[in-house]
PADREN-54048 format. One line per field, with one value per atom (N, C-alpha, C): residue number from 1; residue in three letters; x, y, z; atom name. Coordinates in pm, 1 decimal. Layout:
// residues N
nr	c(NUM,...)
rest	c(ALA,...)
x	c(X,...)
y	c(Y,...)
z	c(Z,...)
atom	c(CA,...)
//
This chain:
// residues 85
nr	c(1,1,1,2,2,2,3,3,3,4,4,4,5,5,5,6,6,6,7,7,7,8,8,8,9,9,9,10,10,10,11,11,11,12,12,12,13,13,13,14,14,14,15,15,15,16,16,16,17,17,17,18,18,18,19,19,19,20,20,20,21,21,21,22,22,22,23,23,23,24,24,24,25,25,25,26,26,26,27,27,27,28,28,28,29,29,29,30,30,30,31,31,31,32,32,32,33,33,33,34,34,34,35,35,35,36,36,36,37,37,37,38,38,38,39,39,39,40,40,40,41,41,41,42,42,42,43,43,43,44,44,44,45,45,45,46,46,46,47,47,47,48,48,48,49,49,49,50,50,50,51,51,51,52,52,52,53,53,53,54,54,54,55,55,55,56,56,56,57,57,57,58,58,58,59,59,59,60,60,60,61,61,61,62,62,62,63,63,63,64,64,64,65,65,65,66,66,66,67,67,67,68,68,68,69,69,69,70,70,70,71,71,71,72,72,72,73,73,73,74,74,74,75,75,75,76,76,76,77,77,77,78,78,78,79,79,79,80,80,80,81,81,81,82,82,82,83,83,83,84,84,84,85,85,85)
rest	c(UNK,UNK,UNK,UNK,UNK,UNK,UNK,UNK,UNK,UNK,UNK,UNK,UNK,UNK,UNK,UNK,UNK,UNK,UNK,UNK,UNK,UNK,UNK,UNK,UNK,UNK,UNK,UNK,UNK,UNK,UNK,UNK,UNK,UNK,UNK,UNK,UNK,UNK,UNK,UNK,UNK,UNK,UNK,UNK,UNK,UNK,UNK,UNK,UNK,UNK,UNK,UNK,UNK,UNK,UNK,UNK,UNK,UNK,UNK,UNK,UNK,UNK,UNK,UNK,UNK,UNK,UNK,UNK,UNK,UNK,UNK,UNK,UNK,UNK,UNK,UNK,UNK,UNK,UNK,UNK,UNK,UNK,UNK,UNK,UNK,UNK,UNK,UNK,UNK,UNK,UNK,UNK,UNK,UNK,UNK,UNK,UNK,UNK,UNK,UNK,UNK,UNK,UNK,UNK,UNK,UNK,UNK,UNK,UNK,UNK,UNK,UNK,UNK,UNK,UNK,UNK,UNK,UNK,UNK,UNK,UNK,UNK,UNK,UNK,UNK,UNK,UNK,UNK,UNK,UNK,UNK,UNK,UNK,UNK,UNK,UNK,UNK,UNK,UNK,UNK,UNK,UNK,UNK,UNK,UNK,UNK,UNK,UNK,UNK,UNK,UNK,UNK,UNK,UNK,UNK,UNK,UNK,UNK,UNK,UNK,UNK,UNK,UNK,UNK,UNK,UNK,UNK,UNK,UNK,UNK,UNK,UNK,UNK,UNK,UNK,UNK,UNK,UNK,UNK,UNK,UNK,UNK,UNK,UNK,UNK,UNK,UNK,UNK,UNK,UNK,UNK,UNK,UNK,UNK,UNK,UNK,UNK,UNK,UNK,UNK,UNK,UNK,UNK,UNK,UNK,UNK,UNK,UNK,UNK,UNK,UNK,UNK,UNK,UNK,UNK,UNK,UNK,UNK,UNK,UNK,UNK,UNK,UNK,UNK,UNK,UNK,UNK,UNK,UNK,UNK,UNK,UNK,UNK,UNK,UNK,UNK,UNK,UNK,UNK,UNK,UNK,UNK,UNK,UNK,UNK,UNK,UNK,UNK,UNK,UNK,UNK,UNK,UNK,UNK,UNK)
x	c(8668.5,8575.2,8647.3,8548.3,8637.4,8561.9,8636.0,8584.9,8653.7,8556.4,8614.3,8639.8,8782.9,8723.6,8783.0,8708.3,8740.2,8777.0,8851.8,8868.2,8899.8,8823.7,8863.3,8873.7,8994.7,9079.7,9239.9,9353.0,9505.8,9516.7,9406.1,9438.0,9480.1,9438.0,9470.0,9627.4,9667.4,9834.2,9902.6,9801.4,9866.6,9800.0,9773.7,9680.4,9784.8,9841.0,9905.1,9852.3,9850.0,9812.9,9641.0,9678.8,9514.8,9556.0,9485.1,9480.8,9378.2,9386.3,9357.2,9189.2,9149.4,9056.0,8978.4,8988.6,8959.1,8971.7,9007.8,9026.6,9101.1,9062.2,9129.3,8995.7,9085.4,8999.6,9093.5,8991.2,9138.2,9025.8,9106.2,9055.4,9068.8,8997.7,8975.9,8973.2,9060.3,9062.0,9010.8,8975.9,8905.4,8799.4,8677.9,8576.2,8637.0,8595.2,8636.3,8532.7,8550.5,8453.7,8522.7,8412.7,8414.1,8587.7,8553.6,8636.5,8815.4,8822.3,8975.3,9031.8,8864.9,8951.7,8984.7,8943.9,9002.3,9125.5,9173.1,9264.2,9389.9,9378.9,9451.4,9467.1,9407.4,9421.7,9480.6,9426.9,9481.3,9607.7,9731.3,9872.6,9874.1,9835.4,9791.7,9785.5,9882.8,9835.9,9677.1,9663.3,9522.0,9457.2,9425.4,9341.8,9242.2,9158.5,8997.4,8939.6,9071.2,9043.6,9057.1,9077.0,9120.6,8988.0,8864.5,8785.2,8656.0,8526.9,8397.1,8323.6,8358.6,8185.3,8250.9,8194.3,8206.4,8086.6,8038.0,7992.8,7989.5,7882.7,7887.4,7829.8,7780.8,7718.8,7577.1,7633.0,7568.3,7466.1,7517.5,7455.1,7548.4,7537.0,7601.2,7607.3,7764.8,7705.1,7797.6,7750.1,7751.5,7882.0,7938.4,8064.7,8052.2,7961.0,7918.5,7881.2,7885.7,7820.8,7935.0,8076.4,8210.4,8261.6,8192.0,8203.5,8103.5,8062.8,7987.4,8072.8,8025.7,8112.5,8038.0,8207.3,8162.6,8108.3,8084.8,8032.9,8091.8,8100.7,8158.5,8098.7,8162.6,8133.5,8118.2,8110.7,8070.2,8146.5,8139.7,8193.3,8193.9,8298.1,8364.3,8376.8,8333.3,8328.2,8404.0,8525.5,8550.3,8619.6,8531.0,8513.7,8627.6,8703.3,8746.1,8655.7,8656.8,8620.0,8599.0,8472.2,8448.5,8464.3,8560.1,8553.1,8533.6,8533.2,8478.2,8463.7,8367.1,8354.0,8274.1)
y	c(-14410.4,-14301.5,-14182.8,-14102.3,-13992.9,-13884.6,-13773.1,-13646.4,-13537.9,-13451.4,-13334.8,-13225.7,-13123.6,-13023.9,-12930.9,-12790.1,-12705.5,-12595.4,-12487.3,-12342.8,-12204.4,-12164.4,-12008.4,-11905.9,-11954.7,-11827.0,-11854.7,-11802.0,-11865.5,-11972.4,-11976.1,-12136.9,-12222.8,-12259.2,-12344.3,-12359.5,-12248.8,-12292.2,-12402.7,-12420.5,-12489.7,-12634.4,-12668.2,-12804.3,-12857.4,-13027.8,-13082.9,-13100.8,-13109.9,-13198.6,-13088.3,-12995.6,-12905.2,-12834.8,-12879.9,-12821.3,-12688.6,-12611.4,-12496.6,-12528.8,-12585.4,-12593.5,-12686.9,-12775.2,-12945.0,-12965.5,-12864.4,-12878.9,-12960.7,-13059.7,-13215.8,-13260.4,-13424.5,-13557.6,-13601.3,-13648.8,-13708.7,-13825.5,-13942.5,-14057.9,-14085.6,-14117.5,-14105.9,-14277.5,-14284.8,-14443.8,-14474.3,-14346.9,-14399.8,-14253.4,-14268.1,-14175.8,-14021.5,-13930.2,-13779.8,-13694.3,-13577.7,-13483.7,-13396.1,-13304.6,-13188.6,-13130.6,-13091.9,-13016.4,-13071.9,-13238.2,-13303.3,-13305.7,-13327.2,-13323.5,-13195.1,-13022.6,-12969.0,-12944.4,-12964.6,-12907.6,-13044.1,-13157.4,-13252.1,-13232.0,-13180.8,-13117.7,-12972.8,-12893.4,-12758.4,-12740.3,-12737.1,-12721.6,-12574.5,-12522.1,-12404.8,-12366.8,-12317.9,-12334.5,-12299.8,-12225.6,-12134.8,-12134.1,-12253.6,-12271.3,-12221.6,-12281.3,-12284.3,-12104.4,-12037.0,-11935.8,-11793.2,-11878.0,-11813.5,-11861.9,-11911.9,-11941.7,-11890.9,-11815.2,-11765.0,-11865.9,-11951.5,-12041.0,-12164.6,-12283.6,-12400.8,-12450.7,-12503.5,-12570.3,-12711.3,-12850.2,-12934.5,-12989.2,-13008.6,-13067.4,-12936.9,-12825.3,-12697.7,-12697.7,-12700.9,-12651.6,-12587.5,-12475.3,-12409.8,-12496.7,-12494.4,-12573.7,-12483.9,-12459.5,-12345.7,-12392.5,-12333.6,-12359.4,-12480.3,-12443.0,-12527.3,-12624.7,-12725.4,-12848.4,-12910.3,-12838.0,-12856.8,-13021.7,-13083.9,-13192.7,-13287.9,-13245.0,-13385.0,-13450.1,-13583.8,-13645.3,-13666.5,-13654.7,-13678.8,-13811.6,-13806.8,-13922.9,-13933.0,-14083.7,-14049.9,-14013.9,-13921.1,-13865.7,-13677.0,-13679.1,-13529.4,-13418.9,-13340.6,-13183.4,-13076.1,-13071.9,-12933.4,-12844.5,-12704.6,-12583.6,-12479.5,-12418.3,-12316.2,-12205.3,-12101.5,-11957.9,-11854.8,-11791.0,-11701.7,-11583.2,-11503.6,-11414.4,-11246.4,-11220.5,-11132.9,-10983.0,-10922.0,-10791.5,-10678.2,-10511.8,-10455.9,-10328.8,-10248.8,-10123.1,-10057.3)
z	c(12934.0,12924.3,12862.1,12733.1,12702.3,12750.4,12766.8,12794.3,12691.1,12621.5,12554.9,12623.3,12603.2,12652.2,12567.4,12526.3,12485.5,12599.2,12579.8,12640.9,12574.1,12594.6,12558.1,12613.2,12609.8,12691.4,12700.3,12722.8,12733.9,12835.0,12903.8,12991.7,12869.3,12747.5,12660.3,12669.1,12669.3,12679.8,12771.0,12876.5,12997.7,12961.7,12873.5,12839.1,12759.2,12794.8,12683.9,12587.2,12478.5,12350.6,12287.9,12350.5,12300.3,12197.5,12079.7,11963.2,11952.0,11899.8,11878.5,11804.2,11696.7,11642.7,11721.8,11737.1,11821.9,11956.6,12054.7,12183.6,12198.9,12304.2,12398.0,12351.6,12344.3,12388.0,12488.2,12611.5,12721.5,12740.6,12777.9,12824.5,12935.8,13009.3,13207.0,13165.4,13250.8,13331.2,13466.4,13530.1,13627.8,13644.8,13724.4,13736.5,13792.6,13720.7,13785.5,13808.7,13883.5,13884.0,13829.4,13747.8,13689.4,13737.6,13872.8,13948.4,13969.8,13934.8,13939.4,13816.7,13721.1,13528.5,13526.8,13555.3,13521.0,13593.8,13692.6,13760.1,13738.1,13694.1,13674.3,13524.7,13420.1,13265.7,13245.0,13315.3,13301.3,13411.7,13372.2,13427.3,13478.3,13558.7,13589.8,13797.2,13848.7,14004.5,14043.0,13940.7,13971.8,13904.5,13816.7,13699.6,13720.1,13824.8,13847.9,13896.3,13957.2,13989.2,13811.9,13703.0,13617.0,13510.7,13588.4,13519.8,13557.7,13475.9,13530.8,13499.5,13391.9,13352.8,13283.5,13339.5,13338.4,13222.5,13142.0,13103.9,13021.8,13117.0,13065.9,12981.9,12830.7,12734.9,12738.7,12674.1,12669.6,12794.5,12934.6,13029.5,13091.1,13203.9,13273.7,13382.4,13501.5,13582.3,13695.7,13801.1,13894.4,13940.4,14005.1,14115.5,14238.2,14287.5,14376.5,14334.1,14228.6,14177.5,14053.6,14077.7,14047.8,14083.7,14173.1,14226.1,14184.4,14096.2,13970.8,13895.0,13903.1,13806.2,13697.6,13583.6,13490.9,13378.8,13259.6,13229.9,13066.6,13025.2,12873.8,12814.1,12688.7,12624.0,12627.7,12735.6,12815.9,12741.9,12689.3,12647.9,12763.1,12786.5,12934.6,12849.1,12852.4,12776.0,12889.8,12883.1,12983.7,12919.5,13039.3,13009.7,13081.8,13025.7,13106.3,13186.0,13308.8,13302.7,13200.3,13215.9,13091.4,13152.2,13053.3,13076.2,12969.2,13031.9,12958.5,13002.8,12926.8,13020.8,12914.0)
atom	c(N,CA,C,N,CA,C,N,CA,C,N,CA,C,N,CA,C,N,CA,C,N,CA,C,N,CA,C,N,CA,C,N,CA,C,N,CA,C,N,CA,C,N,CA,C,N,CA,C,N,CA,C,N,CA,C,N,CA,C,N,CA,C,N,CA,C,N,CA,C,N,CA,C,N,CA,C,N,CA,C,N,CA,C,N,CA,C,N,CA,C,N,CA,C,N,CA,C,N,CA,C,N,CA,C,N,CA,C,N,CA,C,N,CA,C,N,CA,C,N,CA,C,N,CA,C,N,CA,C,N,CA,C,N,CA,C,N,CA,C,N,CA,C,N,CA,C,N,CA,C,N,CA,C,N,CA,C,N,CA,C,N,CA,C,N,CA,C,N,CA,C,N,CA,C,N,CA,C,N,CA,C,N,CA,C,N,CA,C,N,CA,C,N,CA,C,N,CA,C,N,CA,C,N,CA,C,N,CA,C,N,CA,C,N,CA,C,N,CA,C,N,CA,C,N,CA,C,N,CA,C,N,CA,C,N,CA,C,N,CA,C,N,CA,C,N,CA,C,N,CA,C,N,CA,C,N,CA,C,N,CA,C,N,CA,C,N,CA,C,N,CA,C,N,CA,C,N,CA,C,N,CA,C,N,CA,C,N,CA,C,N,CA,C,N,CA,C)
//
C-alpha cells in the first residue's frame, strides 16, 4: 500500500527521503492510521503537536478521527499552525 504525503511547513526536514517538489511516497506493509504514519514518518518528538490541519485526499480530518486508517493510494496534506496579526 502507498501513501503520499506532502508538508508545509519545516516538519519536512524531519522526513527521510522528502523531496521538496514531490513530497514522500512511503509504502506501508502493513495497515496504519492516520495518527502512526505520521508520527512513524515525521522524526520529530512532537510532530503531531507541531501540526494544525491534517488533510486526507482534499478533506480535512479533525484530531479526533487521527485514528483512521489509511487506504492505498491516500494523499496526507499537513499544515503547520497559522500565524499573524
Amino acid at each position: 500500500m502507498k501513501v503520499k504525503l506532502l508538508i508545509y511547513s519545516n516538519l519536512k526536514d524531519y522526513v527521510d527521503g522528502y523531496q521538496e517538489n514531490e513530497g514522500l511516497v512511503k509504502e506501508l506493509f502493513e495497515h496504519k492510521t492516520i495518527k502512526q504514519f505520521l508520527e512513524e514518518t515525521i522524526r520529530h518528538e512532537r510532530a503531531l503537536d507541531a501540526i494544525s490541519m491534517v488533510i486526507v485526499n482534499d478533506r480535512v480530518v479533525p484530531f479526533t478521527q487521527l485514528n483512521r486508517p489509511l487506504q492505498d493510494g491516500d494523499i496526507v496534506k499537513v499544515y503547520p499552525p497559522m500565524g499573524g496579526g
